[in-house]
C-alpha positions in Angstrom: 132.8 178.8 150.1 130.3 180.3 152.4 128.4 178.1 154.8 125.0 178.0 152.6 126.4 177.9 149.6 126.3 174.4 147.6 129.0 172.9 146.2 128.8 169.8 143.5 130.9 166.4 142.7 130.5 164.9 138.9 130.0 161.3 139.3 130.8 159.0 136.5 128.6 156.1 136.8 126.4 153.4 134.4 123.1 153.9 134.0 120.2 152.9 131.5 120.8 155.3 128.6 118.1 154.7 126.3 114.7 152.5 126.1 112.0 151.1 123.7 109.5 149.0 123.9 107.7 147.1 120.6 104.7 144.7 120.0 105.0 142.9 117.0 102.3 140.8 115.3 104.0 138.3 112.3 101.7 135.8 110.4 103.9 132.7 109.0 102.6 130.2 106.7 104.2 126.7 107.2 103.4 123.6 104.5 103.0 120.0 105.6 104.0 117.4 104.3 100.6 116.2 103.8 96.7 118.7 102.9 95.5 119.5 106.1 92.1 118.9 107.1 92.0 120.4 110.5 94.3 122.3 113.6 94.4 120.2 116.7 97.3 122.3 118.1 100.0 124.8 117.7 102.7 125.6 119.7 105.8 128.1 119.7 109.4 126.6 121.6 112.9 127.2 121.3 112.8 131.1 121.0 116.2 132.8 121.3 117.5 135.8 120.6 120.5 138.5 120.3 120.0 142.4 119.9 122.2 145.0 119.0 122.1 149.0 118.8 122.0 150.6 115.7 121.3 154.5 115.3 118.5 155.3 117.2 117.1 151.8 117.4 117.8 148.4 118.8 117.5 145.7 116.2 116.4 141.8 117.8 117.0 138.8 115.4 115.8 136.0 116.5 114.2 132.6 115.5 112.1 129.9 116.8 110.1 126.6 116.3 106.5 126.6 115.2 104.7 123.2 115.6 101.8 122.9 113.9 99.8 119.0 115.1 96.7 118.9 112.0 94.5 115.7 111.1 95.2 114.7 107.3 93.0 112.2 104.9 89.4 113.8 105.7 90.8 113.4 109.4 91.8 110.5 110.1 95.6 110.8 110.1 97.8 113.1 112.3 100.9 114.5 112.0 103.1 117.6 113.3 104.7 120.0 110.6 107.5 121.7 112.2 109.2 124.9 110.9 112.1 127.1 112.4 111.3 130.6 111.6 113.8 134.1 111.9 112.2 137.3 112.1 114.1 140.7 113.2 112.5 143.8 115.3 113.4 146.9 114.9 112.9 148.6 118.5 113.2 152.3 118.4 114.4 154.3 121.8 111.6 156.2 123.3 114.0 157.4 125.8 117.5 158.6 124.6 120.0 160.1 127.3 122.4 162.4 125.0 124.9 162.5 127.3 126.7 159.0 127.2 130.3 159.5 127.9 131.4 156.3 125.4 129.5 154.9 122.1 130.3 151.2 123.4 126.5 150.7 125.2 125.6 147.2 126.4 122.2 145.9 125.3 119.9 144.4 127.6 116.4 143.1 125.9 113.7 141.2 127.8 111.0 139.4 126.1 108.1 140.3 128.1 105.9 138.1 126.0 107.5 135.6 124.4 106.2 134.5 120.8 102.8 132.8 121.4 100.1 131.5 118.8 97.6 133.8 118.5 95.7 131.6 115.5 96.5 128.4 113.2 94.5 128.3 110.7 94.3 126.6 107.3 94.7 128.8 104.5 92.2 128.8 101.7 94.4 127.0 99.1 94.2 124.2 101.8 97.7 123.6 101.4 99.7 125.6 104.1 98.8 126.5 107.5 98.9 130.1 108.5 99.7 131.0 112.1 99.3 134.3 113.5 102.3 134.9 116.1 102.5 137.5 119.0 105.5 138.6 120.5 106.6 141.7 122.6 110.5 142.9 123.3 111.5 145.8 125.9 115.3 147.1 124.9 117.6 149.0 127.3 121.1 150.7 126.3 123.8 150.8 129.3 126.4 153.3 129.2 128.9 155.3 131.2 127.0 158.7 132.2 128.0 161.8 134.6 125.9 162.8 137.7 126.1 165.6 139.6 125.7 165.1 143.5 125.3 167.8 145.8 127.9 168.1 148.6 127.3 169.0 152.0 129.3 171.6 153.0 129.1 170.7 157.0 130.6 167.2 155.7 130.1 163.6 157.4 126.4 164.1 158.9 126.4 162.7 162.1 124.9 159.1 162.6 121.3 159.1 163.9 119.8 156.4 166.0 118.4 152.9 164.1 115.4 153.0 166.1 114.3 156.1 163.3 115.1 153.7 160.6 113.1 150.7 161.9 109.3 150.1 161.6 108.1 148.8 164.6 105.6 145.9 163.8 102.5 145.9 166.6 101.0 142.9 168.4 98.0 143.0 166.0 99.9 142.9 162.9 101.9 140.7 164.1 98.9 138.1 165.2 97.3 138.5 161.0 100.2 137.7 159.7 99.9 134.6 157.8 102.7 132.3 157.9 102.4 130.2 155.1 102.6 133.1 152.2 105.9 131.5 151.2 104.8 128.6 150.6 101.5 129.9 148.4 104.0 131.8 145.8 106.6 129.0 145.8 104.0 126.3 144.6 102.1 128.7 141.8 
């Protein structure tokens, strides 16, 4: 091999193989135990979830608590209505990489907004309370993959000095910088 001439190394490393991203709006309609006459509150807790690849798509199940708190009797009563709720999203892969060495992909999915109440509302029968829900998942695929790395043909390059790796911080940055921003993010 001549002195210009590159040579390449195959690599076999994991990497993200595929991605999607979905929104999903879901309105569910949840009955208590007694005719609503008015919403005071509404709030979503104990989401989980599990997802799984399937052909081109990552499917999410999942389910969580939706607690409705309404005023009963011409409102004078409360009460909270509770109802556990499954629902399954059906992510498709925006990004596919075709050249996965295995079929066995670990799935990674991230709620980046968890479900949230949108609206609670009663519904015109006046007997069940509907409640609009919002919820948003990003998916990733992880799977063995092959890069190809350029190989220097002179080998081992020699070591340069630290002093080109290191930013040199002057006296008037040094002087603004404020010594508290630590603390600002830990207590938000």
């Amino acid at each position: 091999m001549s002195e210009n001439e590159v040579s390449y190394r195959e690599i076999i490393t994991k990497a993200v193989c595929g991605k999607g991203r979905k929104f999903s709006e879901a309105t569910h309609h949840i009955t208590p135990a007694h005719r609503p006459s008015s919403i005071l509150g509404c709030w979503i807790i104990n989401h989980s979830y599990d997802a799984k690849k399937r052909g081109d798509t990552v499917e999410v199940q999942g389910t969580y608590d939706i607690n409705v708190w309404f005023s009963y009797t011409n409102n004078t009563k409360t009460d909270v209505a509770t109802q556990t709720v499954t629902y399954t999203d059906i992510v498709p892969l925006s990004m596919k990489d075709e050249n996965v060495l295995t079929e066995d992909l670990e799935v990674v999915a991230r709620a980046v907004q968890q479900p949230n109440t949108l609206e609670a509302i009663v519904s015109e029968n006046g007997t069940t309370v509907d409640v609009q829900v919002e919820r948003e998942f990003i998916v990733e695929c992880i799977g063995e993959t092959k890069v190809a790395v350029a190989v220097n043909p002179q080998g081992i390059v020699e070591d340069y000095p630290i002093s080109d790796y290191v930013d040199q911080v002057t006296d008037e940055e040094l002087e603004n910088l404020d010594p508290h921003f630590m603390h600002e993010e830990l207590d938000k």
